[in-house]
TINU-792453 format. One record per residue (C-alpha): x, y, z. Coordinates in Angstrom, 2 decimals, decimal comma. Each point is the difference from the previous one (the first is absolute). Layout:
BEGIN
(rec (X; Y; Z))
...
This chain:
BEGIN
(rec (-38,20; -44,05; 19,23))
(rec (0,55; 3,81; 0,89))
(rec (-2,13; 2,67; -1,21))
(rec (2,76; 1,01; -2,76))
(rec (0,30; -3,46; -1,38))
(rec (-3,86; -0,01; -0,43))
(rec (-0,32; 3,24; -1,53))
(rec (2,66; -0,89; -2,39))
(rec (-2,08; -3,49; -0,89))
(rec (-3,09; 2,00; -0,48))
(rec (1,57; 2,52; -2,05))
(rec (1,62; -3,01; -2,34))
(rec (-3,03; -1,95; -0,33))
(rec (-2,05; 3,38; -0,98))
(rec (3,03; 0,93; -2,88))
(rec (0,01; -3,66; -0,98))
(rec (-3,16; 0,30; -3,00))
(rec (1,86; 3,54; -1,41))
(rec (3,39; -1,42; 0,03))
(rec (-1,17; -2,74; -1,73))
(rec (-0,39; 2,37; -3,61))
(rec (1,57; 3,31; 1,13))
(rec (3,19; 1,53; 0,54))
(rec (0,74; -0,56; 3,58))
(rec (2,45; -2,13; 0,51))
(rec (-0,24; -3,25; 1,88))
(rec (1,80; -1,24; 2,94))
(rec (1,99; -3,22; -0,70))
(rec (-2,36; -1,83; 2,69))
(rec (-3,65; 1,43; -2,27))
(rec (2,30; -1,35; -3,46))
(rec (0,75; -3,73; 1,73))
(rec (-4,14; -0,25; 0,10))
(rec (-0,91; 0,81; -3,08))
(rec (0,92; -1,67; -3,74))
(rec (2,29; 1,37; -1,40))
(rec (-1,77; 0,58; -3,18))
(rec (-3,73; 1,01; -0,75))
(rec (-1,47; -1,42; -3,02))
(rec (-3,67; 1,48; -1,42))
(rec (-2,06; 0,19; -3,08))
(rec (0,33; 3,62; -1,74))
(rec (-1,49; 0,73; -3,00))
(rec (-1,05; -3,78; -0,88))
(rec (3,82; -1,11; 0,68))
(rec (1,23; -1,64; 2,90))
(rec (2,83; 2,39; 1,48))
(rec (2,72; -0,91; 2,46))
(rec (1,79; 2,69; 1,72))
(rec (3,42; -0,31; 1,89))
(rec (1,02; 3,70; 0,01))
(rec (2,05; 1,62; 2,61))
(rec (0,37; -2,85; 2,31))
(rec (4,13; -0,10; -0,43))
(rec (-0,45; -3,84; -1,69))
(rec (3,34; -0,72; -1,25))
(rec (-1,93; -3,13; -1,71))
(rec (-3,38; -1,00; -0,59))
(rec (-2,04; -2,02; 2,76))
(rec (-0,84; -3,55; -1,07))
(rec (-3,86; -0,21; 0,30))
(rec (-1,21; 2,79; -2,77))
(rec (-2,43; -0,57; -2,30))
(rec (1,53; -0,68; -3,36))
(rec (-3,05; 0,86; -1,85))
(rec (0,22; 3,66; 0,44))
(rec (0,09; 2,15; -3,28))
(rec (1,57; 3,02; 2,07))
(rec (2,94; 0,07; 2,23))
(rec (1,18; 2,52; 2,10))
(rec (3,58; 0,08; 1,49))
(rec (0,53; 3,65; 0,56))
(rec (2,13; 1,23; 2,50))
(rec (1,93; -2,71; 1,30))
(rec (3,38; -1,42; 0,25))
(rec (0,22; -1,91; -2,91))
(rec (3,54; 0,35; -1,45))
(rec (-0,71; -3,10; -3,09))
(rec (-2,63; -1,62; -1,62))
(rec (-1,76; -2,22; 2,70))
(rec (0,05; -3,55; -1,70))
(rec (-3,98; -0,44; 1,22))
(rec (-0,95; 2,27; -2,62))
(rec (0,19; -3,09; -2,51))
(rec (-3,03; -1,06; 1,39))
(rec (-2,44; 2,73; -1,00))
(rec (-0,40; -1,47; -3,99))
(rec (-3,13; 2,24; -0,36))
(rec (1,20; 3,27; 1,86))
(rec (-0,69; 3,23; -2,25))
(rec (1,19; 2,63; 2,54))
(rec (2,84; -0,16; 1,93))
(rec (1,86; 3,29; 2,46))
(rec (3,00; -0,71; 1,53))
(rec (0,97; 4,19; 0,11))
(rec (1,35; 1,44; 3,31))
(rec (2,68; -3,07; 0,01))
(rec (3,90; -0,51; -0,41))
(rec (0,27; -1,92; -3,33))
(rec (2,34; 0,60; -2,73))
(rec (0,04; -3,73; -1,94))
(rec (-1,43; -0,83; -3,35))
(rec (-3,03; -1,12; -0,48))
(rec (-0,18; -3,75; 0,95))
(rec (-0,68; -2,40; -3,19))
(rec (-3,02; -1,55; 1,46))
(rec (-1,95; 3,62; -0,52))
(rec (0,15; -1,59; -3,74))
(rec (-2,39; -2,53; 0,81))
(rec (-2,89; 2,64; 1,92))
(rec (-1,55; 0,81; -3,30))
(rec (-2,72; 1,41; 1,90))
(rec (2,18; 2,78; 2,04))
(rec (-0,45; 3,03; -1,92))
(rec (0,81; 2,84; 2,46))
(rec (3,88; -0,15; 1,77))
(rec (0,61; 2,79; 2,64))
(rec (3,15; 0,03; 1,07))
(rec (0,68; 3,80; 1,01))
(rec (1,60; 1,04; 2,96))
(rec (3,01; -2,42; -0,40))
(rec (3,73; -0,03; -0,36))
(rec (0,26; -0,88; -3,60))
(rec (3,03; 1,87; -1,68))
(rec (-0,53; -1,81; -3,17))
(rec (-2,46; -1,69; -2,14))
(rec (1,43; -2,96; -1,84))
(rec (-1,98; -2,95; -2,62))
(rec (-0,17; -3,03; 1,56))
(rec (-0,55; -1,40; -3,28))
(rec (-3,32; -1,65; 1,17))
(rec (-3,48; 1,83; -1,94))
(rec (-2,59; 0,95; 2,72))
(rec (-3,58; 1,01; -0,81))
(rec (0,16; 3,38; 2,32))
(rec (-2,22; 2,93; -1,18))
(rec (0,94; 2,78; 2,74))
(rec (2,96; -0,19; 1,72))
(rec (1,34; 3,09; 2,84))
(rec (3,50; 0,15; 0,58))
(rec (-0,40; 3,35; 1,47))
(rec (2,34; 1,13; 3,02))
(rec (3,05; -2,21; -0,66))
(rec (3,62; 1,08; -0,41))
(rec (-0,60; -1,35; -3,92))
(rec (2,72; 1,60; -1,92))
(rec (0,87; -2,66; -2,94))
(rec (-2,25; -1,91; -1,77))
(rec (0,71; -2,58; -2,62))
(rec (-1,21; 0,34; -3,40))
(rec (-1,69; -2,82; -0,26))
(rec (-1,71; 0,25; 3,57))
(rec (-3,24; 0,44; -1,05))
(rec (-0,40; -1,88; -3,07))
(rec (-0,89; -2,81; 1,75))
(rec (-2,99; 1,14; 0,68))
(rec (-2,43; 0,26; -3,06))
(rec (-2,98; 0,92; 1,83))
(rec (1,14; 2,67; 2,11))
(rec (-1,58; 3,27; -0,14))
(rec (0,73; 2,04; 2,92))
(rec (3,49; 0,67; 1,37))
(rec (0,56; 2,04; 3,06))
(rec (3,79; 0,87; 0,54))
(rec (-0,59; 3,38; 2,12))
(rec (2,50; 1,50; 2,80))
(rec (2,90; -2,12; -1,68))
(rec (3,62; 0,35; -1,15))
(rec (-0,38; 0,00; -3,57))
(rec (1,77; 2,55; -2,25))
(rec (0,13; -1,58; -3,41))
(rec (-1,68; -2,76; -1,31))
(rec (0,58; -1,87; -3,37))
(rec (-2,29; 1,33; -3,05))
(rec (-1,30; -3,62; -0,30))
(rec (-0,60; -1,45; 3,11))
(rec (-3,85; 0,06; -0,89))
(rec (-0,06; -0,81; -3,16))
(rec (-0,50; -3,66; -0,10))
(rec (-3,23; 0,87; 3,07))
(rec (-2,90; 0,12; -2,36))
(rec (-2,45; 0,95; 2,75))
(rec (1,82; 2,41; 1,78))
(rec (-2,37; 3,42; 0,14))
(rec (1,23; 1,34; 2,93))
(rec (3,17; 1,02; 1,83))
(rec (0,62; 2,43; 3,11))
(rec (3,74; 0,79; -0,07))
(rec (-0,70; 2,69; 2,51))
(rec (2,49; 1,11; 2,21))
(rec (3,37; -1,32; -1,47))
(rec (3,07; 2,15; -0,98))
(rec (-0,28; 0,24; -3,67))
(rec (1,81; 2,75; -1,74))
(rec (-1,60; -0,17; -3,00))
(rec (-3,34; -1,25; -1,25))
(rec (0,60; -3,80; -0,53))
(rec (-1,02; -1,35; -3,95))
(rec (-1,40; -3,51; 0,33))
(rec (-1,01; -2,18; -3,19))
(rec (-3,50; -1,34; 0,70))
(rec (-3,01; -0,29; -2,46))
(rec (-2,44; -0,55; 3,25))
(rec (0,98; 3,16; 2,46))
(rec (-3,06; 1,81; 0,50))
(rec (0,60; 2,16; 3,04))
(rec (3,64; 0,81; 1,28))
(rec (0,77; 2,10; 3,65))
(rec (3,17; 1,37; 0,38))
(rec (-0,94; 2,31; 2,91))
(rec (2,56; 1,46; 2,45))
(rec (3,01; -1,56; -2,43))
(rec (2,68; 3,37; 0,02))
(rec (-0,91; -0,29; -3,79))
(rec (1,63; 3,11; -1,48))
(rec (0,43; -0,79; -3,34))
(rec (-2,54; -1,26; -2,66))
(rec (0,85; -0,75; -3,81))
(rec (-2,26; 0,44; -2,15))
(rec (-0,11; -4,21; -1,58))
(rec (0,05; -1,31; 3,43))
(rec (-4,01; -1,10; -0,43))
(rec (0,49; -1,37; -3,74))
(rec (0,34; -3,38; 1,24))
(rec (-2,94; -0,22; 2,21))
(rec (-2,42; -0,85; -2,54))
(rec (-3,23; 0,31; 1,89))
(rec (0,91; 2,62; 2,34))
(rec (-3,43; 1,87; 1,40))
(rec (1,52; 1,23; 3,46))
(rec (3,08; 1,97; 1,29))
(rec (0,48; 1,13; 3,42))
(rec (2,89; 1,94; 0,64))
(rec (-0,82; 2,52; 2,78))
(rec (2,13; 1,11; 2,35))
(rec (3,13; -0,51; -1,41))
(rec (2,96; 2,49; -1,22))
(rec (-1,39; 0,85; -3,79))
(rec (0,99; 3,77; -1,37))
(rec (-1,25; -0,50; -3,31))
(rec (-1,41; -2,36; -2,52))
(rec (1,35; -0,91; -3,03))
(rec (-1,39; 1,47; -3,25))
(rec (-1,79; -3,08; -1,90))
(rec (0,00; -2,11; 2,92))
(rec (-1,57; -2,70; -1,81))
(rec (-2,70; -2,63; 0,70))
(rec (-3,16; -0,89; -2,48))
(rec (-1,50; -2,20; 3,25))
(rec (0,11; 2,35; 2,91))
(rec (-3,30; 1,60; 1,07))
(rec (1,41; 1,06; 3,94))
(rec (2,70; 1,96; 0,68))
(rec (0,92; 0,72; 3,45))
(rec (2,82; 2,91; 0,50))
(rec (-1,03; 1,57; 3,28))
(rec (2,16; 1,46; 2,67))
(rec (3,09; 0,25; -2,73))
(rec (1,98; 2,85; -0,38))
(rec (-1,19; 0,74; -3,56))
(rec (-0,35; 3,79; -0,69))
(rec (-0,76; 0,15; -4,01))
(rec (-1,32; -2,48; -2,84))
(rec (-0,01; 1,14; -3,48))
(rec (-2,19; -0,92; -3,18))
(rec (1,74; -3,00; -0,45))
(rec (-0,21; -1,39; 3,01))
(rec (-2,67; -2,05; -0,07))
(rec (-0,33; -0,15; -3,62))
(rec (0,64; -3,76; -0,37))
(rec (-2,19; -1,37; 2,72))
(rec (-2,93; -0,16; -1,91))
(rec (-2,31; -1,54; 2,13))
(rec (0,28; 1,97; 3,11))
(rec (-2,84; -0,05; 1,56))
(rec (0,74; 1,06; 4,14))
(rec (3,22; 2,46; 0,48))
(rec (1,25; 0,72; 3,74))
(rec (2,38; 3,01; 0,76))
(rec (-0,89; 0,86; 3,25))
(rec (2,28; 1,34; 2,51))
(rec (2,66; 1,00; -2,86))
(rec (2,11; 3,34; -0,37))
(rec (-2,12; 1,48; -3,23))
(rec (-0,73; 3,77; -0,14))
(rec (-0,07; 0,59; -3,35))
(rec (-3,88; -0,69; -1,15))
(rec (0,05; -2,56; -2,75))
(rec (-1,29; 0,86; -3,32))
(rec (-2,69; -2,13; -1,40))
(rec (1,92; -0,85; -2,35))
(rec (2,26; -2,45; 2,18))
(rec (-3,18; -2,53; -0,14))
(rec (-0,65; -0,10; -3,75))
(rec (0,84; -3,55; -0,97))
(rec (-1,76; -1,22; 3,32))
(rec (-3,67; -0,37; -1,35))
(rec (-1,14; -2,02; 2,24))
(rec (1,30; 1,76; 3,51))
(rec (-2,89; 0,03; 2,39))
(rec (1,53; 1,19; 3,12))
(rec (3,65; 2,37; 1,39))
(rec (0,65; 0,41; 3,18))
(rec (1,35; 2,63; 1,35))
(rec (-0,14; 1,41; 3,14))
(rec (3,49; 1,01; 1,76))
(rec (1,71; 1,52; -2,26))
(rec (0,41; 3,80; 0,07))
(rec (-0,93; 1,75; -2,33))
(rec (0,99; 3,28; -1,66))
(rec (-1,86; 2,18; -1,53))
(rec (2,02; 2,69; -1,22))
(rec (0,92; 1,03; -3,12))
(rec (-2,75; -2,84; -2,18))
(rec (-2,93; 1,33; -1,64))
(rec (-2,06; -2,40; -1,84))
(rec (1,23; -2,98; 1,55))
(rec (-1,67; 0,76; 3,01))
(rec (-3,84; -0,02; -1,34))
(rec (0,82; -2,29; -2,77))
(rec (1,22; -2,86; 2,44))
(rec (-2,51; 0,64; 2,74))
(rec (-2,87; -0,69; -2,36))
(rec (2,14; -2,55; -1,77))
(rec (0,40; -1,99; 3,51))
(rec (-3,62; 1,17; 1,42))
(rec (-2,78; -0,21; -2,76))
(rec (-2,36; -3,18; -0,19))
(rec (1,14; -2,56; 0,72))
(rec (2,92; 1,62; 2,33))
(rec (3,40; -1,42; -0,35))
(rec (0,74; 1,39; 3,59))
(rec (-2,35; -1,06; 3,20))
(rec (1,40; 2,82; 2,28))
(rec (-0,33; 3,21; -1,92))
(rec (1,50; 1,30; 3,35))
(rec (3,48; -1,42; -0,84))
(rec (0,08; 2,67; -3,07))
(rec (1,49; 3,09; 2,13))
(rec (2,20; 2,30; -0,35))
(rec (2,95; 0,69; 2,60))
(rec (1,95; 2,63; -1,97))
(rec (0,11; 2,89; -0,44))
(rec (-1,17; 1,84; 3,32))
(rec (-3,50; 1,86; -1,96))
(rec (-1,07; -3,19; -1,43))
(rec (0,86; -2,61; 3,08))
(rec (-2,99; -2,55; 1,14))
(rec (-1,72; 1,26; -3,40))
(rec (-1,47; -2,88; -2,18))
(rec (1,84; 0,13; -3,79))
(rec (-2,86; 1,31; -1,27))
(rec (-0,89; 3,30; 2,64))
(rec (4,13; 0,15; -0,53))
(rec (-0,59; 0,51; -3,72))
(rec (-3,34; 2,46; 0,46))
(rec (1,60; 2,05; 2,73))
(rec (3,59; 0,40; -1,03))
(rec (0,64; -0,18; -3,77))
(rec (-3,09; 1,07; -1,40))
(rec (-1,43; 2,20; 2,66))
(rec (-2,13; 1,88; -2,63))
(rec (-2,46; -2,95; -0,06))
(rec (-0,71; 0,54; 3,49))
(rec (-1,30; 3,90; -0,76))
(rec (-1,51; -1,81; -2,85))
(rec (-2,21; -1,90; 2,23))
(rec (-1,45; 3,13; 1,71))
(rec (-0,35; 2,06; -3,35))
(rec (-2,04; -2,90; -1,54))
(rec (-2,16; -0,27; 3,29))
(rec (-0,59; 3,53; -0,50))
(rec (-0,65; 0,08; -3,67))
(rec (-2,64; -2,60; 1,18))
(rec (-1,39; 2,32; 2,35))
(rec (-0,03; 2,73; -2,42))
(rec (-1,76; -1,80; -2,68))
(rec (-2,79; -1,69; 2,66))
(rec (-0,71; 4,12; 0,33))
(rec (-0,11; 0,67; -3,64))
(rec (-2,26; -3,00; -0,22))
(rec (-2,61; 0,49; 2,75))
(rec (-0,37; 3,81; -1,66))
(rec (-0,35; -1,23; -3,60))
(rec (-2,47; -2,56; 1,36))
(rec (-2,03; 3,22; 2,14))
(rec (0,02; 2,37; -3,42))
(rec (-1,41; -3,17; -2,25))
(rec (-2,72; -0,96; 2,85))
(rec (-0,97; 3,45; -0,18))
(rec (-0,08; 0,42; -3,58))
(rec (-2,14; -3,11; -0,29))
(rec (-2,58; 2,17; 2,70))
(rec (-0,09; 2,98; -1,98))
(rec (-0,65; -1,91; -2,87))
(rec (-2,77; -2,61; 1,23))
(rec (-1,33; 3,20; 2,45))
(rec (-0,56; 2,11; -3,37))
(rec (-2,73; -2,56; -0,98))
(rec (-1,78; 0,94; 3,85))
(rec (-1,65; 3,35; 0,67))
(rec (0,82; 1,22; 3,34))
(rec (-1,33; 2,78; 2,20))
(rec (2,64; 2,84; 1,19))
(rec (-0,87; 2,79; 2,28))
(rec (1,29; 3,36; -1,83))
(rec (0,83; 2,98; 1,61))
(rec (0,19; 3,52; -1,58))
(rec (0,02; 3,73; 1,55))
(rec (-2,28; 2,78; -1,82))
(rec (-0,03; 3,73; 1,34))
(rec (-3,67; 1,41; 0,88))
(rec (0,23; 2,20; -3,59))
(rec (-0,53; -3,28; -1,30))
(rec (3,53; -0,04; -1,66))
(rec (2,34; -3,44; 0,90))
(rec (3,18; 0,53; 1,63))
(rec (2,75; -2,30; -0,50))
(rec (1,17; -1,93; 3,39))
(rec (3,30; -2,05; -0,86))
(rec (0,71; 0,09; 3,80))
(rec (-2,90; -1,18; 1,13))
(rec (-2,10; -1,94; -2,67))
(rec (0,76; -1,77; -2,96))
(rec (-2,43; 0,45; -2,67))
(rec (-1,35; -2,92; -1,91))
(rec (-3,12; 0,63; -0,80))
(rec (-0,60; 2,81; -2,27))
(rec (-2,97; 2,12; 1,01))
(rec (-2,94; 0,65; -2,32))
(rec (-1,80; 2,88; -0,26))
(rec (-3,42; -0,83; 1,51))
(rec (2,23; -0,61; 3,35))
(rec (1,36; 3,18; 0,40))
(rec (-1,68; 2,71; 2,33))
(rec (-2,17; 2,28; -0,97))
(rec (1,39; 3,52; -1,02))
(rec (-0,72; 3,17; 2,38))
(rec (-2,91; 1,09; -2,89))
(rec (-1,46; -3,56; 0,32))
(rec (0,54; -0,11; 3,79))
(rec (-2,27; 3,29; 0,08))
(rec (-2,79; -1,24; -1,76))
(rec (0,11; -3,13; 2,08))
(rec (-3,47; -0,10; 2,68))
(rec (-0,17; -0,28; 3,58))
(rec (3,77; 1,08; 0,02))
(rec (0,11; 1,00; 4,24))
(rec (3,18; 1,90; -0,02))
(rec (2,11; 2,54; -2,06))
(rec (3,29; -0,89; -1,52))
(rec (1,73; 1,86; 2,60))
(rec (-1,60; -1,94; 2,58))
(rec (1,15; -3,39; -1,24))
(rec (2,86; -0,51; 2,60))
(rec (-1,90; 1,17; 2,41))
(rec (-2,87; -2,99; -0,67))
(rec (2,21; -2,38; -0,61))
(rec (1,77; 0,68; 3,63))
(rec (-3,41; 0,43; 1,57))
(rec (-1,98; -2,40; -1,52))
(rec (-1,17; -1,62; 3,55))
(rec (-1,32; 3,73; 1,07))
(rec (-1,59; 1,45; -3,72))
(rec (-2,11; -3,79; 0,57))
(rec (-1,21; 0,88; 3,27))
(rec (-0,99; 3,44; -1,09))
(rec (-0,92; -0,86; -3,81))
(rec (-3,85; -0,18; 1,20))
(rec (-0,11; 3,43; 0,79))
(rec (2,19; 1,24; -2,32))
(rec (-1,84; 2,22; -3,15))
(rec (0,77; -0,11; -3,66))
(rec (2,25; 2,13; -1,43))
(rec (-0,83; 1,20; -3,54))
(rec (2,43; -0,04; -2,95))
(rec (0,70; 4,08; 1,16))
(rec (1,30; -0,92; 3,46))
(rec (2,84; -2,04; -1,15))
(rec (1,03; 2,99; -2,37))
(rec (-0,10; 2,55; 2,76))
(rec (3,05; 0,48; 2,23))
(rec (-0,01; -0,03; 3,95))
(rec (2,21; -0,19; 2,94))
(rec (1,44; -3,08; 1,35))
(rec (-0,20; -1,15; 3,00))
(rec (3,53; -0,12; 1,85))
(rec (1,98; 1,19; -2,78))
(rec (-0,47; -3,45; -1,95))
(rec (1,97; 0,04; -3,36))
(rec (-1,52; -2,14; -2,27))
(rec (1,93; -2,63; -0,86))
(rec (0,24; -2,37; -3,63))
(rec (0,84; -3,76; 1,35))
(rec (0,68; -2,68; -2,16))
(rec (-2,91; -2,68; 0,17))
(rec (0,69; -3,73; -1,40))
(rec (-2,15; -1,44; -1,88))
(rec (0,23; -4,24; 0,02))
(rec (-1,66; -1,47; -2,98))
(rec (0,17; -3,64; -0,67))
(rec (0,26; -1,07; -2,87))
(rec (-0,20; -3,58; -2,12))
(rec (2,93; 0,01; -2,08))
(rec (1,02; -2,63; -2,31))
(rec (3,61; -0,29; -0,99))
């Protein structure tokens, strides 16, 4: 053995445990050494899986106990006869194959299979077999399914899902479901229907008519779905909905990614029970009045976001809507989806700062003139506040004496002068605090110098009280008598101040 041919062995022997699950695909040689088919408990059940192995038929030693089977992905182009064994199988997938027969008559006797998924296939039609079959979900999705008989699905009383997705189907008959009691849901997804399809069924709870080219919708098409909660019809070709488009079931309406520009009072005026609306990704501009949602009492949530909207020329639409779709509890999760793109002074503006700013652009000055009228009256407050503290001083200090140091000026002649420059007078002086007059003055003792000599003692006090000891007493004559003065000294009349204190009680 060379060193290529080992390497290759070691590499094959390392893959083998991940090929075993994964999506590498084995080598012929790997596949001859290993069953064909791996069968393991899941979930309580004992599973057998055969999928993408290219088995034209089944192998003969499986386990024919197994409540699921898996047959996905292979070459299967009928019914293998094998599957007659598995009486108690619940589950069986045979998508990813080439079939396009009937069901086989012996899937009458599983009474335990409840879930059939047969999707991927080439069926081009669905016919009755005439045999009843106790199925409860059943996928025919991703076929080439483009007739279906009327009576296909009335043969099975318990079914309650049907998948026909990614098929053919353009028109179906209005009562192919109305012998399937359980039926609740159906996804018709993905088909070619022009118009939405009317179906008679008292059991229909959700229907999904997604990516359909539905243009067209008439306003009776839901009045024979009796019990009716969901609609899906996004993404299809929709410009407008039907005044009283009428249903007294449906709670979920799905309309997003239309082409639906406008909706009128009317609109939804006979759905009643609406409950969850969807108009995203639509061609509205025009904000809705609030009025469009009048007969929906019970509408919790609207949604939205793509549209774009125009703001021009709508006044009280704008606010009245906003609140209408934002106030507790909010009908609309992203408040961001509630912009404006039109006109150019009002684009990426909420409804609402579209409303303040543009139409009523007063309230916006109104703002600042109330902030300062608040200002202005905090002022007018704090200084009503200051002049009734004080008051309440003046009146409790009227009840305490206080002392106050008073200041008044009196000439030398023992006559007051007034001082409004320099002195307020409070105080009025009585007459035993006055000066003595120049008659009094001379009859005063021990008086040491004349009257003309004031100045000069009160400039010289420090030198008249070194001398004073040796200074004689003048007589009452010598201060009458005139005499030269020294240095030409005019005498001089100064204004002395006189501070008395004074108790006063006010």
């Amino acid at each position: 053995m060379g060193p290529g041919e080992f390497l290759t062995l070691v590499i094959s022997i390392w893959l083998l445990p991940l090929t075993k699950g994964g999506p590498i695909r084995r080598t012929r040689e790997v596949e001859a050494d290993l069953p064909q088919c791996l069968t393991y408990i899941l979930n309580s059940k004992l599973l057998v899986d055969c999928s993408d192995r290219e088995l034209t038929e089944l192998p003969e030693d499986l386990n024919y106990e197994a409540k699921v089977l898996i047959m996905s992905n292979n070459n299967f182009i009928s019914f293998p006869p094998q599957l007659e064994r598995f009486t108690g199988l619940e589950t069986l997938d045979l998508s990813a194959n080439h079939l396009s027969s009937p069901l086989p008559s012996y899937f009458g006797n599983m009474n335990s299979l409840n879930t059939l998924n047969l999707s991927n296939n080439n069926y081009g039609v669905w016919v009755d077999t005439g045999r009843i079959f106790s199925i409860t979900r059943l996928d025919l999705s991703r076929n080439k399914i483009n007739n279906i008989d009327e009576a296909a699905f009335s043969r099975m009383p318990q079914l309650r899902f049907l998948d026909l997705t990614e098929n053919r189907i353009n028109d179906l008959p209005p009562q192919i479901f109305a012998n399937t009691h359980s039926l609740e849901i159906i996804h018709l997804c993905r088909n070619y229907f022009a118009t939405l399809p009317s179906f008679q069924t008292n059991s229909l709870k959700t229907l999904h008519l997604n990516s359909c080219q539905i243009s067209n919708l008439e306003k009776d098409a839901l009045a024979g779905m009796s019990s009716l909660v969901e609609l899906h019809l996004s993404m299809n070709q929709i410009e407008s909905i039907p005044d009283n488009f009428a249903s007294n079931t449906l709670q979920e309406l799905d309309l997003s990614y239309n082409d639906i520009s406008s909706i009128t009072d009317d609109t939804f005026v006979s759905l009643p029970h609406l409950a969850v609306l969807n108009l995203r990704g639509n061609d509205f501009k025009e904000v809705w009045s609030t009025s469009h949602f009048a007969s929906n009492p019970f509408l919790r949530e609207i949604q939205v976001k793509g549209n774009r909207w125009s703001c021009e020329g709508f006044h009280l639409n704008l606010l009245l809507t906003y609140e209408f779709l934002t106030r507790d509890p909010p009908k609309i999760k992203d408040r961001a989806s509630l912009i404006c793109y039109s006109p150019a002074n009002v684009t990426q503006m909420s409804w609402q700062q579209a409303y303040i700013r543009t139409w009523h652009p007063n309230e916006v000055s109104t703002v600042s003139y109330t902030s300062f009228a608040v200002f202005i009256g905090i002022i007018i407050g704090v200084v009503v506040t200051s002049c009734i503290c004080r008051g309440l001083m003046a009146a409790s200090g009227s009840r305490t004496p206080r002392q106050t140091a008073q200041t008044t000026v009196v000439n030398l002649n023992g006559t007051a002068q007034p001082a409004e420059d320099a002195v307020v007078r409070r105080v009025p002086l009585r007459e035993e605090d006055l000066p003595p007059s120049y008659e009094d003055a001379l009859l005063m003792p021990r008086l040491r110098s004349s009257f003309h000599s004031l100045p000069d003692f009160v400039e010289e006090e420090e030198e008249e009280e070194r001398t004073r000891m040796f200074r004689r007493s003048r007589s009452i004559g010598d201060l009458t008598e005139s005499r030269p003065r020294t240095h030409d000294r005019r005498s001089t009349r100064r204004t002395l101040q006189i501070h008395a204190n004074a108790n006063l009680d006010l």
